[in-house]
C-alpha positions as CSV (number, residue, x, y, z in Angstrom):
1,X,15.4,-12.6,2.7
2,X,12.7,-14.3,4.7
3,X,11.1,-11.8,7.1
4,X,8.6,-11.4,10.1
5,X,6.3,-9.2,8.8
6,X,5.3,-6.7,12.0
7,X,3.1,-4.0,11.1
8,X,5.7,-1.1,12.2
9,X,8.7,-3.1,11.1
10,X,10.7,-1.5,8.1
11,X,10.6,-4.1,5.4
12,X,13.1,-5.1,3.4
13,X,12.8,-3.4,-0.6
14,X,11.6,-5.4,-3.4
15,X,13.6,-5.0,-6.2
16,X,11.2,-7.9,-8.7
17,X,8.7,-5.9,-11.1
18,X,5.5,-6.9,-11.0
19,X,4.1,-8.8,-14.1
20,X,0.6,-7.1,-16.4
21,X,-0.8,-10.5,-17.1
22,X,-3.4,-8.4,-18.4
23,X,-5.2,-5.0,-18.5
24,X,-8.5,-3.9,-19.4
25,X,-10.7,-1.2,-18.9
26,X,-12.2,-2.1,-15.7
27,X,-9.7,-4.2,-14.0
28,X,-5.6,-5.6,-14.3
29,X,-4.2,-8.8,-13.9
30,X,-0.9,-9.3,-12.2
31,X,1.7,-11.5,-10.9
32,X,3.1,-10.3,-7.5
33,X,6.4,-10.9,-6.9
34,X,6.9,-12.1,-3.0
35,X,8.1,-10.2,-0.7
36,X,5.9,-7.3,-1.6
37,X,3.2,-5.4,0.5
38,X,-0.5,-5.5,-1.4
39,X,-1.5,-2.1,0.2
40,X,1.2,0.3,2.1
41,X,2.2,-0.9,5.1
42,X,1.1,1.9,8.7
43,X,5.1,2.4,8.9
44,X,6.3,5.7,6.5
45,X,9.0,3.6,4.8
46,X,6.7,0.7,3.4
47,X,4.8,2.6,1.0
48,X,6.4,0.2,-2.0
49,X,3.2,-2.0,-2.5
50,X,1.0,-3.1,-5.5
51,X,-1.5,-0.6,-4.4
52,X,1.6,2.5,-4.8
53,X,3.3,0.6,-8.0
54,X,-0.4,-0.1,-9.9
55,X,-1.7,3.2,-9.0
56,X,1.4,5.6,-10.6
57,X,1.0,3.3,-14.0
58,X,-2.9,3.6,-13.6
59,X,-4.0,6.1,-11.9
60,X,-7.2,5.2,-9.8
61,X,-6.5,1.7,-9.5
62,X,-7.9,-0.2,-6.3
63,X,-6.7,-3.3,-4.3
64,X,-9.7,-5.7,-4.5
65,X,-8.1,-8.7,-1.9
66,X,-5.0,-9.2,-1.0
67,X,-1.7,-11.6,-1.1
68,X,0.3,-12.0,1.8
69,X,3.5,-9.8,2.1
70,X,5.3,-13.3,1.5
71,X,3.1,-14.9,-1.3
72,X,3.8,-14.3,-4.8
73,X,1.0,-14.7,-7.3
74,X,-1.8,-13.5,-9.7
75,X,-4.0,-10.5,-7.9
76,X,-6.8,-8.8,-9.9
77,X,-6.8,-4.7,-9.0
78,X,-9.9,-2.4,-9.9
79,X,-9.1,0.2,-12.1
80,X,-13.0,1.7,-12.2
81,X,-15.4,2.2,-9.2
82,X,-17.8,-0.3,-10.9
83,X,-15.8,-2.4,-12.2
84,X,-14.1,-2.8,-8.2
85,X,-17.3,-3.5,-6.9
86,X,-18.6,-6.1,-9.6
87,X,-15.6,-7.8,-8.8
88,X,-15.4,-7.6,-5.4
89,X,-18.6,-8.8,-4.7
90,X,-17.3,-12.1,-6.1
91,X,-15.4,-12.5,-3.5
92,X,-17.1,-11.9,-0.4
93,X,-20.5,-14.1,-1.6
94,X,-17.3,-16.7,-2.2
95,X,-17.8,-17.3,-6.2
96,X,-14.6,-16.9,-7.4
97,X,-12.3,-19.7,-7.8
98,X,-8.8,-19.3,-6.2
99,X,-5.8,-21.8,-6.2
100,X,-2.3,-22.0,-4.5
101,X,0.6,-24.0,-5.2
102,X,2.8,-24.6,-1.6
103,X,5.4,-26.7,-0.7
104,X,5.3,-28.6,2.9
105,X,7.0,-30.3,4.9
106,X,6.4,-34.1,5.6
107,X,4.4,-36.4,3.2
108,X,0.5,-36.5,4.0
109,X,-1.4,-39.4,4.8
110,X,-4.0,-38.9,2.4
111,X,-3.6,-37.6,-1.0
112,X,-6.8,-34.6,-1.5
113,X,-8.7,-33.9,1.9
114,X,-10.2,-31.1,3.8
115,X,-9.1,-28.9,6.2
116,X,-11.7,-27.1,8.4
117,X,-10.6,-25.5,11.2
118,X,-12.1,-21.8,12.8
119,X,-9.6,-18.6,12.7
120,X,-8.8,-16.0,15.2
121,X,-6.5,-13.0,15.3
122,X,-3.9,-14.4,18.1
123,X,-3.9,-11.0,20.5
124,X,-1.0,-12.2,22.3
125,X,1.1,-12.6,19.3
126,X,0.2,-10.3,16.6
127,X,0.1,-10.2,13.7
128,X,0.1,-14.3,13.8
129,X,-3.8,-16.3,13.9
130,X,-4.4,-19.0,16.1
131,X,-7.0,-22.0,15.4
132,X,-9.9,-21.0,18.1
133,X,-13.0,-23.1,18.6
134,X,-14.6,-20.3,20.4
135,X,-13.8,-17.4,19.0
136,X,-12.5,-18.7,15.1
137,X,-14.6,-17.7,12.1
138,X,-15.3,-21.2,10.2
139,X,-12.3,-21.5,7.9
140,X,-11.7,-24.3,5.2
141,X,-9.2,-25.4,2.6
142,X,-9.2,-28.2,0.3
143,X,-5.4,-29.7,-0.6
144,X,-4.5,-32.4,-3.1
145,X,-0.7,-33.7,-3.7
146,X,0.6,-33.2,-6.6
147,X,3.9,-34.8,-6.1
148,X,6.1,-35.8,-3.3
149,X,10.4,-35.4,-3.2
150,X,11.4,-38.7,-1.0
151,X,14.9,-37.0,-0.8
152,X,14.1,-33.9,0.9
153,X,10.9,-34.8,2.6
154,X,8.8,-32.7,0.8
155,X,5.3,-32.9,-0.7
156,X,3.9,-30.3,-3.3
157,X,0.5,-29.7,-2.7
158,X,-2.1,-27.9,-4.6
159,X,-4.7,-25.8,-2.6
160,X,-8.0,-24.0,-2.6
161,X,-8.9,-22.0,0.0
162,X,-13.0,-21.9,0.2
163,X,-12.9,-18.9,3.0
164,X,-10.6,-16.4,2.6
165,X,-8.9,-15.7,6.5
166,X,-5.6,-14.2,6.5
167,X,-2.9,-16.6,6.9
168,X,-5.7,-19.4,6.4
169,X,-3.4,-21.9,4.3
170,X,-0.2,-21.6,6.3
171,X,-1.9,-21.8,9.5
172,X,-4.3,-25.1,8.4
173,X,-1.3,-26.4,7.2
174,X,1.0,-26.0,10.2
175,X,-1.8,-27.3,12.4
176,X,-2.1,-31.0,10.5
177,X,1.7,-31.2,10.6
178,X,3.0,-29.6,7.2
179,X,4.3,-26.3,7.6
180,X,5.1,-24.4,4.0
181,X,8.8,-24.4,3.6
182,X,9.7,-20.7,4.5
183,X,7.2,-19.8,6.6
184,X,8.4,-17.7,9.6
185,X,5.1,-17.4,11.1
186,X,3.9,-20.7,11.8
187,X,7.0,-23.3,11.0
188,X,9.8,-24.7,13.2
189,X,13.1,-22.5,12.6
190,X,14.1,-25.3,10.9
191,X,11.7,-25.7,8.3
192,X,11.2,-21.9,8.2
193,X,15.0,-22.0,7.7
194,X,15.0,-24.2,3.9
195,X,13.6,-22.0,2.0
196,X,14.5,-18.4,0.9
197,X,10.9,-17.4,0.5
198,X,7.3,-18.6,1.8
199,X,6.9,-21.2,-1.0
200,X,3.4,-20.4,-1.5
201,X,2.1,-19.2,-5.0
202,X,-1.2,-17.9,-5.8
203,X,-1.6,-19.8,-9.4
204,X,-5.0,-19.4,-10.6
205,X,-8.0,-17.0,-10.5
206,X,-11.3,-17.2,-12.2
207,X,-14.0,-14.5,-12.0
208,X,-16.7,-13.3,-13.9
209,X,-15.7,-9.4,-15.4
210,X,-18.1,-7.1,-15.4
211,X,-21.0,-5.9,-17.4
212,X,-20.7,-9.0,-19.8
213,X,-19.9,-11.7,-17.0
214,X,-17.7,-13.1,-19.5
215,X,-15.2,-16.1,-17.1
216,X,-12.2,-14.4,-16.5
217,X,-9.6,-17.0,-16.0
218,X,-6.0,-16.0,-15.1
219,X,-2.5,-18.0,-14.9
220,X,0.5,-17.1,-12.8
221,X,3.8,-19.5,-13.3
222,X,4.8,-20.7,-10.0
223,X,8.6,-20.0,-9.5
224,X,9.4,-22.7,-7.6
């Protein structure tokens, strides 16, 4: 089922386990299945997350960023207070590495290319983002095609988002013309309508895990 997401809406249950790609002492890997909160949601009824699920296998375990409610993909989650904020300092000074699988509609012009357009929160139209000149914080993604499906109309791409806004990818990629398939947010009914899912995919993360600094490199399938 392909949902809104509103922030007092009671979501439908999410009946896919989520997948250890890995557990150590400081921190977990894991696929997250879509259609899944990252942290409990304000409305009493979506407390099923990876936040609730993680935490009653591993008791202290933290969310360190987030997936969309719609995007399935590989998540790292704290596990120690140091460990959390080794690791979360990657990502706000922006040196992890982070990449999505998506499929759009439409074929692109070019075949790699940048997007780079500012993000705001859209107050008329929460929990949606807008693309604001004035009020955006500077928000890029890189996107090369990996293949495209003449018979459908479909190109899949692979992208790496080098800021981190909420809703970045779908929004840049609605604004040049190439909503993801699924998306209810920023995608014609239409388009929104041909897939079951968002078909977004986080597929890869690399980080550097603490004490050590060892590269961390983790691998999530895409399922579609």
């Amino acid at each position: 089922m392909n949902t809104p997401v509103s922030e007092l809406a009671v979501l439908p249950p999410c009946a896919e386990d989520i997948e250890i790609l890995r557990a150590e002492a400081d921190y977990l890997l894991i696929n997250k299945p879509a259609g899944l909160l990252s942290v409990p949601g304000r409305h009493p009824d979506n407390n099923d997350s990876v936040l609730s699920r993680m935490g009653a296998l591993y008791p202290g375990a933290s969310i360190i960023h987030r997936l969309d409610f719609d995007t399935s993909g590989v998540m790292v989650v704290g596990r120690t207070k140091s460990g959390h904020a080794h690791i979360a300092r990657q990502f706000q000074e922006r040196q992890t590495y982070k990449l999505y699988t998506a499929i759009v509609a439409g074929r692109l012009a070019q075949e790699r290319g940048e997007i780079d357009m500012p993000i705001a929160p859209d107050k008329d139209n929460r929990p949606k983002y807008k693309v604001d000149g004035e009020t955006g914080k500077r928000s890029v993604t890189r996107y090369r095609v990996l293949s495209y499906d003449a018979e459908s109309d479909t190109s899949r791409l692979a992208l790496e988002p080098v800021t981190g806004r909420s809703h970045q990818l779908r929004l840049h990629l609605a604004s040049i013309g190439h909503p993801i398939l699924g998306c209810v947010f920023y995608a014609s009914p239409e388009v929104a309508a041909r897939a079951t899912r968002l078909l977004l995919h986080a597929t890869r993360l690399h980080f550097a895990a603490p004490y050590g600094e060892t590269p961390v490199k983790a691998f999530a399938n895409c399922p579609f």
